[in-house]
LUMTIDO-168672 format. One record per residue: residue number from 1; residue in three letters; x, y, z of N, C-alpha, C, O, CB in turn. Coordinates in Angstrom, 3 decimals, padded with zeros to 6 digits, always signed. Glycine has a CB too. Layout:
(NUM; "ALA"; (X; Y; Z); (X; Y; Z); (X; Y; Z); (X; Y; Z); (X; Y; Z))
...
This chain:
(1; "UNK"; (+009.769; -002.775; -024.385); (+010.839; -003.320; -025.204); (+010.418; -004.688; -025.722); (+009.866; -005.469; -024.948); (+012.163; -003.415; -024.402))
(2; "UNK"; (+010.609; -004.966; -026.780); (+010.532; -006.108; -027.836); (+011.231; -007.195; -027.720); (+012.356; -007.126; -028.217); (+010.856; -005.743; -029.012))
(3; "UNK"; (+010.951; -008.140; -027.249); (+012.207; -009.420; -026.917); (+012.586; -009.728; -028.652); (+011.889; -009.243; -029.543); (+011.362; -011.323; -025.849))
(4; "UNK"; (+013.533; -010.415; -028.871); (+013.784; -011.073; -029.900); (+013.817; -012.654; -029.826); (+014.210; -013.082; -028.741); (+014.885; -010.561; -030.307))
(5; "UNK"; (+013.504; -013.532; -030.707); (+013.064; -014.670; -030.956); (+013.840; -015.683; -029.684); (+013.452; -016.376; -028.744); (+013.385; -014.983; -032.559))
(6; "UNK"; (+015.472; -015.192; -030.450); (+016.431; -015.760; -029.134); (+016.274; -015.624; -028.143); (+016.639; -016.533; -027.398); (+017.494; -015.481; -028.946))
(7; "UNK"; (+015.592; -014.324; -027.514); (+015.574; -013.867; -025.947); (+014.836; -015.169; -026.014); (+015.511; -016.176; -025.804); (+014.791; -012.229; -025.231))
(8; "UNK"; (+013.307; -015.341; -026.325); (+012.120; -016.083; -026.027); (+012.272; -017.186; -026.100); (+011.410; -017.789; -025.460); (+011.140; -015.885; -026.648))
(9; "UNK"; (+013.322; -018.125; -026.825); (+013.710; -019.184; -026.789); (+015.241; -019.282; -027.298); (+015.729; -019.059; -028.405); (+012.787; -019.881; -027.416))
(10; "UNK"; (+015.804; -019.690; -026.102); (+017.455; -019.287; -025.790); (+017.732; -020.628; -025.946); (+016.837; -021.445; -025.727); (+018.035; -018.533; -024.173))
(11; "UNK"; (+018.632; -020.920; -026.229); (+019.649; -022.564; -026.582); (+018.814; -023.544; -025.493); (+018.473; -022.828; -024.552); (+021.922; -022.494; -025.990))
(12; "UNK"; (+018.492; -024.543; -025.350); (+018.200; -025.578; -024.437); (+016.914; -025.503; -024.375); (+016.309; -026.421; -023.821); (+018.808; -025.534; -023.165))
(13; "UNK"; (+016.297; -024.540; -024.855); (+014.091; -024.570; -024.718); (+013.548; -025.368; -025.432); (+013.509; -025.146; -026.642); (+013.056; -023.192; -025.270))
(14; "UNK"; (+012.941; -026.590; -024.858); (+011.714; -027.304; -025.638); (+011.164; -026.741; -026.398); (+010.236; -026.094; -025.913); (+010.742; -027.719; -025.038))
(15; "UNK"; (+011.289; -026.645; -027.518); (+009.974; -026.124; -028.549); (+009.151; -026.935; -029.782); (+009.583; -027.775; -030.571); (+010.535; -024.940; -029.340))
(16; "UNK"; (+008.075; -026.478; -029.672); (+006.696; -027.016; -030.790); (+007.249; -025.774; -032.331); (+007.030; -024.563; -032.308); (+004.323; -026.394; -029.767))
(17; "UNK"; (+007.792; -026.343; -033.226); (+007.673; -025.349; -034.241); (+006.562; -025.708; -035.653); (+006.417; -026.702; -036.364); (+009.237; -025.151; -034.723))
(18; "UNK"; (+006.113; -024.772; -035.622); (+004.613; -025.694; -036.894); (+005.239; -024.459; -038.090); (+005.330; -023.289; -037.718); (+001.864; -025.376; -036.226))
(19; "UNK"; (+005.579; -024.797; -039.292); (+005.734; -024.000; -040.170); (+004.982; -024.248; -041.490); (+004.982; -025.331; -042.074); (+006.968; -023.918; -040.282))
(20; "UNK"; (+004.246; -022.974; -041.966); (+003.605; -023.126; -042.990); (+003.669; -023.051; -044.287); (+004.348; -022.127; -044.736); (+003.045; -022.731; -042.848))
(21; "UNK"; (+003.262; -023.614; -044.870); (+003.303; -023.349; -046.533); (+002.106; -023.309; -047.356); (+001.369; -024.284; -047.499); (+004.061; -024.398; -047.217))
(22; "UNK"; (+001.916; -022.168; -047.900); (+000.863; -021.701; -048.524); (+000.862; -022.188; -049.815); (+001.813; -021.865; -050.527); (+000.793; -020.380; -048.479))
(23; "UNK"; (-000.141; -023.009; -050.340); (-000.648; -023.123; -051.954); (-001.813; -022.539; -052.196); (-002.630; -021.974; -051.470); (-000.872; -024.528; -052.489))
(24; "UNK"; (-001.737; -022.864; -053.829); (-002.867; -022.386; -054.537); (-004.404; -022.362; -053.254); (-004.959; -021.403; -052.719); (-003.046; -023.607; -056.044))
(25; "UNK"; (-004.645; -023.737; -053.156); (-005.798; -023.411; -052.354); (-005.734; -024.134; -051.258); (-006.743; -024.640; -050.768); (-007.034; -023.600; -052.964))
(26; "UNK"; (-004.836; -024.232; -050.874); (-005.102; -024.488; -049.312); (-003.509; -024.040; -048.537); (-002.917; -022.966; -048.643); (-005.591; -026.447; -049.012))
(27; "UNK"; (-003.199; -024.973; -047.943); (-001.984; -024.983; -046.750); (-001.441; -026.021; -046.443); (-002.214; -026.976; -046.378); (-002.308; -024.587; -045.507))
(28; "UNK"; (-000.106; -026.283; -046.160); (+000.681; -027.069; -045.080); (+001.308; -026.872; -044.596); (+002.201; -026.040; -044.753); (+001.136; -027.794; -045.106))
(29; "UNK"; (+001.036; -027.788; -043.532); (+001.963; -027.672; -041.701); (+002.636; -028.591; -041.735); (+002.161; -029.721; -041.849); (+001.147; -027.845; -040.099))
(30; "UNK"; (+004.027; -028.338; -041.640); (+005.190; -029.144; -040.935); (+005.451; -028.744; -039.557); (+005.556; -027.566; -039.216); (+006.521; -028.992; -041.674))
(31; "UNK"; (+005.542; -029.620; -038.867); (+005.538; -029.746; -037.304); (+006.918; -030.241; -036.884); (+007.062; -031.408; -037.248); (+004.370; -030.807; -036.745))
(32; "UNK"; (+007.859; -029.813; -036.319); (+009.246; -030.226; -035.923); (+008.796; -029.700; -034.198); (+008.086; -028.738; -033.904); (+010.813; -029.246; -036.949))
(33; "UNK"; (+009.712; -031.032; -032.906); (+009.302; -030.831; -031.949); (+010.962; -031.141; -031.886); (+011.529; -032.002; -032.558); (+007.991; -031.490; -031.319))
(34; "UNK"; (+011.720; -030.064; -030.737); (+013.019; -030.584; -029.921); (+013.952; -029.735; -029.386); (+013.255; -028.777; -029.052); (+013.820; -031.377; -030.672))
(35; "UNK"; (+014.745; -029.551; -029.180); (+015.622; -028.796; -028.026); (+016.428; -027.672; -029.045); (+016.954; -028.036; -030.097); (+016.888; -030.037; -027.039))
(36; "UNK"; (+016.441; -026.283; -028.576); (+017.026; -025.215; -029.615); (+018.340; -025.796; -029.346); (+018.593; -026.584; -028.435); (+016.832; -023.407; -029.336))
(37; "UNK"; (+019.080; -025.381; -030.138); (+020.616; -025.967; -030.313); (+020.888; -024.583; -030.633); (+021.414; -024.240; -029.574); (+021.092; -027.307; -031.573))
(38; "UNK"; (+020.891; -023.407; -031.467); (+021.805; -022.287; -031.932); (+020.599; -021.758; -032.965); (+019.780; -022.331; -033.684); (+023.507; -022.815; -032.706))
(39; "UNK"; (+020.912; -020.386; -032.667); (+019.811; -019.671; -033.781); (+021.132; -018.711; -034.493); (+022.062; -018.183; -033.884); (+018.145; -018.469; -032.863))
(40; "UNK"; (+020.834; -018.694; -036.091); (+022.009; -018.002; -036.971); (+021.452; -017.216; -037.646); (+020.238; -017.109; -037.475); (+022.848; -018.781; -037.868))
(41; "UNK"; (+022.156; -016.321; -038.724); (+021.749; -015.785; -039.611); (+022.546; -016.292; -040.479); (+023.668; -016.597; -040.076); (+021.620; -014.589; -039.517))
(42; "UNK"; (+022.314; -016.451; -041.442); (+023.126; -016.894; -042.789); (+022.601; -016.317; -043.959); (+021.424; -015.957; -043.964); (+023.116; -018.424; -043.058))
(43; "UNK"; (+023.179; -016.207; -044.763); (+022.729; -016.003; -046.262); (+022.692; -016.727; -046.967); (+023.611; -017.535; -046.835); (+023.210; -015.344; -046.926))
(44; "UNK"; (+021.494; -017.089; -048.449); (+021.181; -017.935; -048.952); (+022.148; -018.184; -049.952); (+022.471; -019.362; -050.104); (+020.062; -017.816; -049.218))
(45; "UNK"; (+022.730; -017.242; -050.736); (+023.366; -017.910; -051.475); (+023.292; -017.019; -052.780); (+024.069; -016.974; -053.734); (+022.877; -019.286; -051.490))
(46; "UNK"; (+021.976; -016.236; -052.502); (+021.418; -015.817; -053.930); (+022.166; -014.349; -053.913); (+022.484; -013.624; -052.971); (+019.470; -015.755; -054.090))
(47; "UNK"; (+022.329; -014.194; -055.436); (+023.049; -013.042; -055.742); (+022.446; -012.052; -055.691); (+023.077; -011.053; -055.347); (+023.574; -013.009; -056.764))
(48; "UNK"; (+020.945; -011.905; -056.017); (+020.198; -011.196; -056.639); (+019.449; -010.038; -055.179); (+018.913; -008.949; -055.380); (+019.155; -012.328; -057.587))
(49; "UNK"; (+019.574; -010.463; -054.300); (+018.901; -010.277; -053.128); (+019.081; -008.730; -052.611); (+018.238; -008.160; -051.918); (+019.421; -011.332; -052.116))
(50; "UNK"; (+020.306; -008.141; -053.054); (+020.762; -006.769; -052.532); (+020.506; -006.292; -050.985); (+020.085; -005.191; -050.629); (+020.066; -005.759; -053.404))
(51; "UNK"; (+020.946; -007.640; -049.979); (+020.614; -007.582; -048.677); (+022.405; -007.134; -048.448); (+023.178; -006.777; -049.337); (+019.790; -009.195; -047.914))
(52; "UNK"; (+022.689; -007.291; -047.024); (+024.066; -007.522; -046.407); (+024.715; -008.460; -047.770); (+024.438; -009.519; -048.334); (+023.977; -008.473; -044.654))
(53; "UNK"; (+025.823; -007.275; -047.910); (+027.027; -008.096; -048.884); (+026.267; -008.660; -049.882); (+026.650; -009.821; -050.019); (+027.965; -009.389; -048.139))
(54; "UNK"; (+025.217; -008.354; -050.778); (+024.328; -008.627; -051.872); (+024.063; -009.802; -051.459); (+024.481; -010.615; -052.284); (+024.780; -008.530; -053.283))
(55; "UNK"; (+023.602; -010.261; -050.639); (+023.026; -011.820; -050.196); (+021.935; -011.759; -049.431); (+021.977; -010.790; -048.673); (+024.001; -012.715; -049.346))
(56; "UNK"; (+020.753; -012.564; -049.307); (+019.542; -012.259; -048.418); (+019.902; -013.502; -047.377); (+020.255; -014.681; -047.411); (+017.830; -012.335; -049.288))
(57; "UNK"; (+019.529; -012.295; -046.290); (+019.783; -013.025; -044.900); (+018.995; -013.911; -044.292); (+017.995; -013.273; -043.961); (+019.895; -012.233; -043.974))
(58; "UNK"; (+018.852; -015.281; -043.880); (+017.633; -015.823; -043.144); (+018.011; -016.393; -042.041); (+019.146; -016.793; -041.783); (+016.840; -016.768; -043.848))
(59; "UNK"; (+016.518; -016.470; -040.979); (+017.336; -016.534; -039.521); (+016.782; -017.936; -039.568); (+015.623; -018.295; -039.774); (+016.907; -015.365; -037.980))
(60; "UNK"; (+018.029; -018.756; -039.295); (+018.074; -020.142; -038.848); (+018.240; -020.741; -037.576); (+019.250; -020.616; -036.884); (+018.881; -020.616; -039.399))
(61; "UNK"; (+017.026; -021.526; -037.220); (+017.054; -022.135; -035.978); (+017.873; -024.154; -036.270); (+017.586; -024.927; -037.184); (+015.062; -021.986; -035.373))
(62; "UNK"; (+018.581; -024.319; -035.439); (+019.142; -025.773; -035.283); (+018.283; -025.880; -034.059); (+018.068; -025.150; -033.091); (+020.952; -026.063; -035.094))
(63; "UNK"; (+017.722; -027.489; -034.604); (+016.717; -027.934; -033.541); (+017.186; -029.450; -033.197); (+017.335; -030.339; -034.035); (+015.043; -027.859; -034.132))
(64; "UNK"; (+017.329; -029.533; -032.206); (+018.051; -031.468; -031.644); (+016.740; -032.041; -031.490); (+016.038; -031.794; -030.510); (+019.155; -031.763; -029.688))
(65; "UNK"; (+016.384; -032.814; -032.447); (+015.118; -033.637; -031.500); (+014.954; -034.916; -031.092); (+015.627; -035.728; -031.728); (+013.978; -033.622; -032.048))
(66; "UNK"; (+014.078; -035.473; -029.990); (+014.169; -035.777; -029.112); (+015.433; -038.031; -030.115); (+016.161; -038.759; -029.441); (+012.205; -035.430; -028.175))
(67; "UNK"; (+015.263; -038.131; -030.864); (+015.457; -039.034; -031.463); (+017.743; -039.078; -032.085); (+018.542; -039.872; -032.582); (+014.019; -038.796; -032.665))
(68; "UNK"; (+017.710; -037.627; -031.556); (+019.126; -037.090; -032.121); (+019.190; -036.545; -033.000); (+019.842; -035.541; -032.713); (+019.992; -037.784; -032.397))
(69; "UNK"; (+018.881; -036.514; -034.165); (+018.316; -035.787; -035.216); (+018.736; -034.221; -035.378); (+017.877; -033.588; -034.764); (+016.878; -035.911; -035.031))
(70; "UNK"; (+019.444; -033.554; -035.797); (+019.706; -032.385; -035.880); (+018.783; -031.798; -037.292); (+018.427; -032.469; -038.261); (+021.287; -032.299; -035.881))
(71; "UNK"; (+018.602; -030.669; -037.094); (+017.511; -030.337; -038.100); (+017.331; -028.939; -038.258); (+016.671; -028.548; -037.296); (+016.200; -030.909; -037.733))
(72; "UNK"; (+017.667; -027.817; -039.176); (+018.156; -026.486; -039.340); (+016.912; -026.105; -040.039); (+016.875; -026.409; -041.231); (+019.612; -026.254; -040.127))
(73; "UNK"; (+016.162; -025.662; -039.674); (+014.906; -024.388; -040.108); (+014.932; -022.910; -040.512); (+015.622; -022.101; -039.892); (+014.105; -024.161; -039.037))
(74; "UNK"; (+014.324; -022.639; -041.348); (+014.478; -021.238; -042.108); (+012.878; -020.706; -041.491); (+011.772; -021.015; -041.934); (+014.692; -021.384; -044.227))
(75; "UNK"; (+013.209; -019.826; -040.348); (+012.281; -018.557; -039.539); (+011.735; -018.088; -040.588); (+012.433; -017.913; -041.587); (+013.045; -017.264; -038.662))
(76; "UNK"; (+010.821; -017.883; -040.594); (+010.038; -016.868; -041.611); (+008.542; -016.476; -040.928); (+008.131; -017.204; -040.025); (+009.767; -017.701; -043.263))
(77; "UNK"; (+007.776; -015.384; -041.341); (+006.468; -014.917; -041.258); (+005.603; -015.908; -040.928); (+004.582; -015.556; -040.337); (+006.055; -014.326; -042.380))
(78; "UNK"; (+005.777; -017.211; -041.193); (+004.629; -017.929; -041.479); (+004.894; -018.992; -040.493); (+004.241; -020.033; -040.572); (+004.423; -018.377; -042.998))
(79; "UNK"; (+006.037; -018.797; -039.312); (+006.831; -019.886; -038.827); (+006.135; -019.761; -037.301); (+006.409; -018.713; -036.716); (+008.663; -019.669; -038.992))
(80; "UNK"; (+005.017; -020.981; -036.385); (+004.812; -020.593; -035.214); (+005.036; -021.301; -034.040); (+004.257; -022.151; -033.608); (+003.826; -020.282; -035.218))
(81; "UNK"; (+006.682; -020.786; -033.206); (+007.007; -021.274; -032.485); (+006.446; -021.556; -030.276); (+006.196; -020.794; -029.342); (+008.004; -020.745; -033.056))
(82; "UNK"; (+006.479; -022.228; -030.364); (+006.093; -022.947; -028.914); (+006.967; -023.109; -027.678); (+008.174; -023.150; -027.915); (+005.783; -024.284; -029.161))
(83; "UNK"; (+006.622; -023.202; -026.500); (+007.298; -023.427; -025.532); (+006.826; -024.663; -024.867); (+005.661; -024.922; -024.563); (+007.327; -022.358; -024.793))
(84; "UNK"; (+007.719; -025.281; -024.709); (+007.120; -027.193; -024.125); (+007.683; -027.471; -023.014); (+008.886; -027.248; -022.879); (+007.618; -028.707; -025.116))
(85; "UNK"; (+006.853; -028.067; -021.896); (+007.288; -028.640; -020.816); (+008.617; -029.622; -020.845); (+009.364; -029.876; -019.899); (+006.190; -029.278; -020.381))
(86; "UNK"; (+008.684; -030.034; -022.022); (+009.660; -031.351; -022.654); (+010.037; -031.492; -023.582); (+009.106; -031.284; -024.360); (+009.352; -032.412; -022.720))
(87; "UNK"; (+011.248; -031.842; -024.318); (+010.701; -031.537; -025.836); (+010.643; -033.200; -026.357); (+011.235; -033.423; -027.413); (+011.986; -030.350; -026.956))
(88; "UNK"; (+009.891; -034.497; -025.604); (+009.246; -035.372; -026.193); (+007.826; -034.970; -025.565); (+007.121; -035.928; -025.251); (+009.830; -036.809; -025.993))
(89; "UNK"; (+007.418; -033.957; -025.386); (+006.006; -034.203; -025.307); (+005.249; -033.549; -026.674); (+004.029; -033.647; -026.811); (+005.447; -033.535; -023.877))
């Protein structure tokens, strides 16, 4: 059986999240480090999408980090999450 993201990191887990973004010729990494707060699904907004209720769904993580900072991330393919002893380390 297949855990899901939530099983693997449930509300209160330190996590390292590095998410990527692909260009023309190269890449970037954004790095967000801090405590899961709530993972959602929401829809974007867009009409065009012909997902649930003609809207495309994306799974959103709320991340507390270590500074207070609340900070809502869009999961995707390219998104690679961590498990941390702490989440200031």
């Amino acid at each position: 059986m297949t855990q899901t993201v939530q099983e693997l990191f449930p509300v209160g887990t330190p996590v390292r999240v590095i998410q990527t973004t692909k260009r023309r010729v190269d890449s970037y990494e954004a790095e967000s480090v801090g405590l899961v707060q709530a993972w959602e699904d929401r829809p974007t907004g867009s009409w065009y999408a012909h997902g649930k209720n003609d809207k495309l769904w994306l799974k959103r993580l709320k991340l507390k980090k270590a500074d207070g900072e609340i900070t809502l991330l869009v999961i995707d393919d390219t998104t690679t999450i961590a498990k941390l002893e702490s989440a200031s380390a």
